[in-house]
PyMOL Python script that loads the backbone (N, CA, C, O; Angstrom):
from pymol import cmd

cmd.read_pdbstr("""\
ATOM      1  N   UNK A   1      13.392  72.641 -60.156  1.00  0.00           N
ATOM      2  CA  UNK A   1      12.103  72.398 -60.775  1.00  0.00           C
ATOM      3  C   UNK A   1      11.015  72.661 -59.753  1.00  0.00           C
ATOM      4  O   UNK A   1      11.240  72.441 -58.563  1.00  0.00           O
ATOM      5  N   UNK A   2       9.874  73.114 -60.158  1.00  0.00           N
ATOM      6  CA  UNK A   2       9.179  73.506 -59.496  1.00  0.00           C
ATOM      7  C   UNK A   2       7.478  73.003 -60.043  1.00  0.00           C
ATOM      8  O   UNK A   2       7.306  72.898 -61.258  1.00  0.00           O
ATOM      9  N   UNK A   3       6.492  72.762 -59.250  1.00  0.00           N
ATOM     10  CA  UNK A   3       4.795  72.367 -60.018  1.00  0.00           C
ATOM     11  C   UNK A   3       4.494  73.666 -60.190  1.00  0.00           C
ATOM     12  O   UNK A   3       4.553  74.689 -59.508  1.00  0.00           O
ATOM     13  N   UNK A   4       3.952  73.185 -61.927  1.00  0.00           N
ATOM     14  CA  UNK A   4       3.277  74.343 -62.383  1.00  0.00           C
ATOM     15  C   UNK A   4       1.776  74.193 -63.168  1.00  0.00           C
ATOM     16  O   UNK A   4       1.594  73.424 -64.111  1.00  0.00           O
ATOM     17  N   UNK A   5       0.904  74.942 -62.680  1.00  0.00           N
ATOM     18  CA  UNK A   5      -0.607  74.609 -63.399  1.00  0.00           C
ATOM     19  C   UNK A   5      -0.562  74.182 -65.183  1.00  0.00           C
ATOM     20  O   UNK A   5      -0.210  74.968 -66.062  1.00  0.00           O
ATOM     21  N   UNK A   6      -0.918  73.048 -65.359  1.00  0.00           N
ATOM     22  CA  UNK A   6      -1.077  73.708 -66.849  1.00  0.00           C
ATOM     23  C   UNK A   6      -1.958  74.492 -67.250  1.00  0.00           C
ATOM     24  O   UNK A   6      -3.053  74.224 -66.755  1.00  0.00           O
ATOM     25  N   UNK A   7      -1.961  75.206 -67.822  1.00  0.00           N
ATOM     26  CA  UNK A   7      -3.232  76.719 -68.335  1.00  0.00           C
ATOM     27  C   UNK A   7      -3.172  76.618 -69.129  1.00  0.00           C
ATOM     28  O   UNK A   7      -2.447  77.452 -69.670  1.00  0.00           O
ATOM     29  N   UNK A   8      -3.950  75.338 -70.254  1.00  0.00           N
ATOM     30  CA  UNK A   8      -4.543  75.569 -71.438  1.00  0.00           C
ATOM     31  C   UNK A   8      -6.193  76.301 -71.764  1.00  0.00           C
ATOM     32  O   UNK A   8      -7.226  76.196 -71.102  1.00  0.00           O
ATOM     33  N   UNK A   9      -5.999  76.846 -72.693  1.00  0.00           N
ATOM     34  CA  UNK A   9      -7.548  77.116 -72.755  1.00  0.00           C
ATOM     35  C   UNK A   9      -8.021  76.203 -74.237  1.00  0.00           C
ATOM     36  O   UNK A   9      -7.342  75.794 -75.179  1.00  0.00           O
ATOM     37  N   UNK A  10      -9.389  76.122 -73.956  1.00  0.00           N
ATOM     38  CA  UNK A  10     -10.287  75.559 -74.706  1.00  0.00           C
ATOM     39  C   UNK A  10     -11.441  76.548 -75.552  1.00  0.00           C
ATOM     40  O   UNK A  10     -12.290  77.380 -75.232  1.00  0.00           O
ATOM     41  N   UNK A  11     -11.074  76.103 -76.466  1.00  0.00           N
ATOM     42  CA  UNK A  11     -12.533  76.710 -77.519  1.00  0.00           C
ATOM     43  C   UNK A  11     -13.874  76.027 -78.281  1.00  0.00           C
ATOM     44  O   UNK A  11     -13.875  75.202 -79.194  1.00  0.00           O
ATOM     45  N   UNK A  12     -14.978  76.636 -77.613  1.00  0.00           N
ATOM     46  CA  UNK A  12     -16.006  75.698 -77.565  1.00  0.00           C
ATOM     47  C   UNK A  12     -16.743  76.565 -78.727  1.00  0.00           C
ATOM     48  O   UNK A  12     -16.997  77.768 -78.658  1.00  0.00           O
ATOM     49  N   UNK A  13     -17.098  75.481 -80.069  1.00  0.00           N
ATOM     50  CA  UNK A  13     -17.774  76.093 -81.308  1.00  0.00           C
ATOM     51  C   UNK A  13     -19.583  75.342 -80.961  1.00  0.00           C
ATOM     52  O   UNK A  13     -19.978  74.186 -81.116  1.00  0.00           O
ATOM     53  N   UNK A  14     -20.194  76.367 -80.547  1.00  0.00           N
ATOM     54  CA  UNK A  14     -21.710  75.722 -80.679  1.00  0.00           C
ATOM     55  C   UNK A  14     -22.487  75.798 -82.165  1.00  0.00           C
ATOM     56  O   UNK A  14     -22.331  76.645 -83.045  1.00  0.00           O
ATOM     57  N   UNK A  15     -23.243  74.802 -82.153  1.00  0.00           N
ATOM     58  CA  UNK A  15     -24.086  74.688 -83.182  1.00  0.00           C
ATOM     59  C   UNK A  15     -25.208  73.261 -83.503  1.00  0.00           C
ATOM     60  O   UNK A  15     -25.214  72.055 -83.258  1.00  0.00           O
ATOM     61  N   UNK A  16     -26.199  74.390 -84.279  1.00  0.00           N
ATOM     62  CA  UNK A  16     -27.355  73.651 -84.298  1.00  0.00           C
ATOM     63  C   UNK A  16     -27.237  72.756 -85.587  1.00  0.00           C
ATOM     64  O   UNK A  16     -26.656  73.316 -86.516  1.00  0.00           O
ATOM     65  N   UNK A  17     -27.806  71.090 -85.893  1.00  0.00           N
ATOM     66  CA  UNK A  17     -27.640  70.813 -86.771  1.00  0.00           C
ATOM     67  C   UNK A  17     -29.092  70.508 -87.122  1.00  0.00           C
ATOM     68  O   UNK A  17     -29.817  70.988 -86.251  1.00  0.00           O
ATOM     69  N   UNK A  18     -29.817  69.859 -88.122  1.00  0.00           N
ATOM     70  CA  UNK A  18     -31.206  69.655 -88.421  1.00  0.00           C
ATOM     71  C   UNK A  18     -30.991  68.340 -87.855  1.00  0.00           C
ATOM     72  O   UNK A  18     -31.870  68.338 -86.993  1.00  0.00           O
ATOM     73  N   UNK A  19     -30.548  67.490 -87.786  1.00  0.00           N
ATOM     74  CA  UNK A  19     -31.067  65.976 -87.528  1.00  0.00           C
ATOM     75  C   UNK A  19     -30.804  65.946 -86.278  1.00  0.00           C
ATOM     76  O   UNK A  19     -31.621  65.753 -85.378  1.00  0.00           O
ATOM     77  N   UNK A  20     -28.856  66.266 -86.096  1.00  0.00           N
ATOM     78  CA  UNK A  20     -28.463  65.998 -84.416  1.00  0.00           C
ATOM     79  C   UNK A  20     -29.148  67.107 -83.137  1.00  0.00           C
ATOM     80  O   UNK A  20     -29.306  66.840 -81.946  1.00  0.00           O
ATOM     81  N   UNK A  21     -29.333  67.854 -83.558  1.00  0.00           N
ATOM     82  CA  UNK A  21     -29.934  69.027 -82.625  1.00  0.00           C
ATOM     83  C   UNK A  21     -28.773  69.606 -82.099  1.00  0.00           C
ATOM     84  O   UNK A  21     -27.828  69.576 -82.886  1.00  0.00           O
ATOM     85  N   UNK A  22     -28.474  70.299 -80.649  1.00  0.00           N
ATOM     86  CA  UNK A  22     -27.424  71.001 -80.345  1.00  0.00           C
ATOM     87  C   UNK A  22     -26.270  70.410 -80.268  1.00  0.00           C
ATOM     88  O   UNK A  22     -26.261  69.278 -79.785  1.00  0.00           O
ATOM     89  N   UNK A  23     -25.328  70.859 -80.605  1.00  0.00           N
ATOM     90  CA  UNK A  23     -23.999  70.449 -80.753  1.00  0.00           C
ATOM     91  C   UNK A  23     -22.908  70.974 -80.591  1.00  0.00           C
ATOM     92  O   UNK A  23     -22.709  71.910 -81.365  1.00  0.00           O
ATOM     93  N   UNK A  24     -21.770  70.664 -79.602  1.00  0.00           N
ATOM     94  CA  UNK A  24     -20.241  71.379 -79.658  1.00  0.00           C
ATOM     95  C   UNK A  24     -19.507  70.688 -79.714  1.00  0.00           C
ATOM     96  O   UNK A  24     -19.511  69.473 -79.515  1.00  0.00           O
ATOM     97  N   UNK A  25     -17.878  72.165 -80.332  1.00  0.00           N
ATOM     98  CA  UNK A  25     -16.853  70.857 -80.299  1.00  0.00           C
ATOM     99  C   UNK A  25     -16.337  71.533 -79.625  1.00  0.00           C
ATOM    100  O   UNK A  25     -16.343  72.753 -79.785  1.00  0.00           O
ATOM    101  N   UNK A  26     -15.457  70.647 -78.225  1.00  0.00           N
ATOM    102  CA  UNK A  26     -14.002  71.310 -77.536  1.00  0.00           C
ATOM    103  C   UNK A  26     -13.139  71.660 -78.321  1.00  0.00           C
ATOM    104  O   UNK A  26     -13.245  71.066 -79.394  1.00  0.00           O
ATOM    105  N   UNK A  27     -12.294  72.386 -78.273  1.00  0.00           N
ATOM    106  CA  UNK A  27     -10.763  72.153 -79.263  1.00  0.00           C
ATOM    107  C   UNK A  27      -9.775  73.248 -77.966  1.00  0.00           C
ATOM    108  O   UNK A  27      -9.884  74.397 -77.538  1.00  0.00           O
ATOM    109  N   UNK A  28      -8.694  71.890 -77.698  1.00  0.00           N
ATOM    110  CA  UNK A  28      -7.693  72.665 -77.053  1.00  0.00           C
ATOM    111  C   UNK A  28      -6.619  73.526 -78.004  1.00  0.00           C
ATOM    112  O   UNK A  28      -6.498  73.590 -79.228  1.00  0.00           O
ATOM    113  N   UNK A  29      -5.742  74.290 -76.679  1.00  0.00           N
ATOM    114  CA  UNK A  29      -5.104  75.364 -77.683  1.00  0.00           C
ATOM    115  C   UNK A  29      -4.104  74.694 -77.907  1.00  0.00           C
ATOM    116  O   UNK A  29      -3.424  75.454 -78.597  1.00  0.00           O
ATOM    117  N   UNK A  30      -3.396  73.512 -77.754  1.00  0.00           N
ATOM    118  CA  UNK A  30      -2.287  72.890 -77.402  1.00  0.00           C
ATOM    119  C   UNK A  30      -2.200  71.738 -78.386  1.00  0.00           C
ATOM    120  O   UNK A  30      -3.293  71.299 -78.744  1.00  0.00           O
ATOM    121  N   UNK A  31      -0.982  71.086 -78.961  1.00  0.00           N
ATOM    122  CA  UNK A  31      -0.835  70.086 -79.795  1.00  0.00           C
ATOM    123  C   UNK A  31       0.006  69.056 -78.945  1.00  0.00           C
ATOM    124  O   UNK A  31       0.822  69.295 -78.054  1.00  0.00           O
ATOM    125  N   UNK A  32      -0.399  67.885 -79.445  1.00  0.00           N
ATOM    126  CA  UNK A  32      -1.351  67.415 -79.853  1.00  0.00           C
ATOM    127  C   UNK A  32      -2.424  67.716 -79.659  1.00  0.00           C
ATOM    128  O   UNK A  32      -2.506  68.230 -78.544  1.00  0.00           O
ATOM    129  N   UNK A  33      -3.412  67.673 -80.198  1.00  0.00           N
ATOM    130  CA  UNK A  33      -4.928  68.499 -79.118  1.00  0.00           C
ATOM    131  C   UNK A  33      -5.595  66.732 -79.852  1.00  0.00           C
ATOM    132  O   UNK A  33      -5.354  65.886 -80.713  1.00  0.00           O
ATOM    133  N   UNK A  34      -6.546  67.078 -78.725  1.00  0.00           N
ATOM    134  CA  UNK A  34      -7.892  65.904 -78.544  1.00  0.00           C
ATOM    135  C   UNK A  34      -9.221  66.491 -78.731  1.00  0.00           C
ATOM    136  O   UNK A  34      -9.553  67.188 -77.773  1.00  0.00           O
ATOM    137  N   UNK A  35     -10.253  66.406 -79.866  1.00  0.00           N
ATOM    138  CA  UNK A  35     -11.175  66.904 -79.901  1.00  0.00           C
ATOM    139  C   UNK A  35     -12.106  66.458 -79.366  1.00  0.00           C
ATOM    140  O   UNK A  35     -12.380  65.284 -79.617  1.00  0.00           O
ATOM    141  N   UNK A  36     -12.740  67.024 -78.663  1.00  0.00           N
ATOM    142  CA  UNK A  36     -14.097  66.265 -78.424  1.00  0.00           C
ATOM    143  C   UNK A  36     -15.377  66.969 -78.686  1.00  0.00           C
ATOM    144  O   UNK A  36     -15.730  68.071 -78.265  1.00  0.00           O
ATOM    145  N   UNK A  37     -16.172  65.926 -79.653  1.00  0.00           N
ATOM    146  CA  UNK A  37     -17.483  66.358 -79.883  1.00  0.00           C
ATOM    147  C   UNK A  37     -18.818  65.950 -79.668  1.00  0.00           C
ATOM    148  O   UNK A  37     -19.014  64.736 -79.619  1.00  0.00           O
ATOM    149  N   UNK A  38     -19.661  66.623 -79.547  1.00  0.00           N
ATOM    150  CA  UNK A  38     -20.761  66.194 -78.366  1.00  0.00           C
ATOM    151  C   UNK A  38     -22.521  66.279 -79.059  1.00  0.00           C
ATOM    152  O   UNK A  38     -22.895  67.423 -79.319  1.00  0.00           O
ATOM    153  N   UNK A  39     -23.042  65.687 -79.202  1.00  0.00           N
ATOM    154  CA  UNK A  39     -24.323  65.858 -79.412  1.00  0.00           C
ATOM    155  C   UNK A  39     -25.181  65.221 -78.583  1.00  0.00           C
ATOM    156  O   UNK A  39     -24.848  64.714 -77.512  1.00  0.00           O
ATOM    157  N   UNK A  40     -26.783  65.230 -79.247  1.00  0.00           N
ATOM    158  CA  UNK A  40     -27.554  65.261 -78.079  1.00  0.00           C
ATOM    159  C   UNK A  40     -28.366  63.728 -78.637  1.00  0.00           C
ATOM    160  O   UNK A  40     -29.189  63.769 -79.552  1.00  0.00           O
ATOM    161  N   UNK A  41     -28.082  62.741 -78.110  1.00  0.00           N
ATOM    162  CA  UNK A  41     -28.879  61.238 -78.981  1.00  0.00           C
ATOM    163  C   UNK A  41     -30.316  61.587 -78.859  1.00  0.00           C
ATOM    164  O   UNK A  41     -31.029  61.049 -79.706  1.00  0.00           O
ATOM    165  N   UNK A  42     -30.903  62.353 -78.014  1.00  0.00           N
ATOM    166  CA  UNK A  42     -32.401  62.060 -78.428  1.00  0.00           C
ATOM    167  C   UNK A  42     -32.880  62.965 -79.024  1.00  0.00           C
ATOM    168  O   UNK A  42     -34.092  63.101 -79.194  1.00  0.00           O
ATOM    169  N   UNK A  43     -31.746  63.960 -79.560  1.00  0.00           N
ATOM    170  CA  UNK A  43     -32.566  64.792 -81.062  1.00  0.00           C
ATOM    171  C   UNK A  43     -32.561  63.651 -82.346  1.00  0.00           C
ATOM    172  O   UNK A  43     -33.414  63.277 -83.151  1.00  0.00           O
ATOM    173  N   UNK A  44     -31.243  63.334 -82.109  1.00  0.00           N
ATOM    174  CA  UNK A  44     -30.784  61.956 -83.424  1.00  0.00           C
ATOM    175  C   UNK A  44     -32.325  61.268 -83.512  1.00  0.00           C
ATOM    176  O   UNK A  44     -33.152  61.087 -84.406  1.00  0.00           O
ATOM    177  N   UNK A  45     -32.225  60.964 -81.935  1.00  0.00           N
ATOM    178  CA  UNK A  45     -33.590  59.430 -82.360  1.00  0.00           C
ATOM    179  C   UNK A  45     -34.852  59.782 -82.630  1.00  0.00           C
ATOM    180  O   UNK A  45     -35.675  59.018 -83.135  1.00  0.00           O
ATOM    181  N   UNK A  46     -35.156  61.461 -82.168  1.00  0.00           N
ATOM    182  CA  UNK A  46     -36.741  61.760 -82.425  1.00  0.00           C
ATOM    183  C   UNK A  46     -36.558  61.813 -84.354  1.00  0.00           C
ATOM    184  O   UNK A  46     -37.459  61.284 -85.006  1.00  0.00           O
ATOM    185  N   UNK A  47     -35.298  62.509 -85.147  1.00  0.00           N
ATOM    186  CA  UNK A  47     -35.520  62.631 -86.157  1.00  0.00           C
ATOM    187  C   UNK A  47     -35.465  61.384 -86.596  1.00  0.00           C
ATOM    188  O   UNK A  47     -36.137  61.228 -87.616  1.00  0.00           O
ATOM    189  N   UNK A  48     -35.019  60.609 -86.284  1.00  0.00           N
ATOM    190  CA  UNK A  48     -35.109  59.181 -87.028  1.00  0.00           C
ATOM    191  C   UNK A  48     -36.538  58.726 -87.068  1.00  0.00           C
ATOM    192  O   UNK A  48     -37.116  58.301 -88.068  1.00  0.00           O
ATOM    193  N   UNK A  49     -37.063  58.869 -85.814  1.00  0.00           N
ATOM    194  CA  UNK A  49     -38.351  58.488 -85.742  1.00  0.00           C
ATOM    195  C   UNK A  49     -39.814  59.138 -86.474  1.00  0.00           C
ATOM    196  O   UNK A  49     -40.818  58.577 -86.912  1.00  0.00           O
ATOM    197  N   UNK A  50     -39.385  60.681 -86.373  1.00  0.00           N
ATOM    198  CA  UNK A  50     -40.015  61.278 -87.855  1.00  0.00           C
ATOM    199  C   UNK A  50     -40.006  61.123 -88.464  1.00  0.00           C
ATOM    200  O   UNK A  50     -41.071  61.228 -89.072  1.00  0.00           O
ATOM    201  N   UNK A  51     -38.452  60.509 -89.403  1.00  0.00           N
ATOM    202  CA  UNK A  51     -38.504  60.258 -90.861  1.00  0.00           C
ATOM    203  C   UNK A  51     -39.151  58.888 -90.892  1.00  0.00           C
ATOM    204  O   UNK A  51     -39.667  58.646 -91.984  1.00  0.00           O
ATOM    205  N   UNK A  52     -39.276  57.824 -89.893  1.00  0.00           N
ATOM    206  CA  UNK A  52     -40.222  56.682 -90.113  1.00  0.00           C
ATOM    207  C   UNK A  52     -41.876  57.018 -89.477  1.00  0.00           C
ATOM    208  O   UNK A  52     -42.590  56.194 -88.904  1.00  0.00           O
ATOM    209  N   UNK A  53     -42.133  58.118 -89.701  1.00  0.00           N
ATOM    210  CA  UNK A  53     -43.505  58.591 -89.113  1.00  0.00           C
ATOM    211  C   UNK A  53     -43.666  57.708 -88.346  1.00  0.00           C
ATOM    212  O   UNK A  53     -44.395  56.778 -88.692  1.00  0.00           O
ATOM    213  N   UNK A  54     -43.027  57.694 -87.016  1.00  0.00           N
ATOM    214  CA  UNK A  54     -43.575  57.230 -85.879  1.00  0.00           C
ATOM    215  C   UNK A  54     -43.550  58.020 -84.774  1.00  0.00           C
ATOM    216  O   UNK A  54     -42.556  58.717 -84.569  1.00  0.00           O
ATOM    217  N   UNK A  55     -44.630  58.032 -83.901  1.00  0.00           N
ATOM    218  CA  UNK A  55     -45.163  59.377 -83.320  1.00  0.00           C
ATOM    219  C   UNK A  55     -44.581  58.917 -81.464  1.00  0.00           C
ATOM    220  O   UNK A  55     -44.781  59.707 -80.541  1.00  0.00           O
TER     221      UNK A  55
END
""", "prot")
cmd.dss("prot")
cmd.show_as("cartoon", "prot")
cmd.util.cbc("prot")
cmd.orient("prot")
């Protein structure tokens, strides 16, 4: 037996949403896979704060 790198690769889907603002998801190539997804909280909170017209 011998150490060997694991060499998974990852695929990163970008995108814009209207409320959350920029956004990706990881997705490994490998199963089980673990997603992880990411946004940006202070697009969330400015739109929240628009929709209660507060400036």
């Amino acid at each position: 037996m011998r150490p060997d790198d694991g060499k998974c690769l990852h695929y990163y889907f970008h995108f814009i949403d209207d409320e959350l603002g920029l956004c990706y998801v990881r997705a490994p190539t490998w199963l089980p896979c673990r997603l992880q997804i990411y946004f940006n909280g202070h697009n969330w909170l400015a739109a929240r704060l628009r929709k209660q017209k507060i400036s």
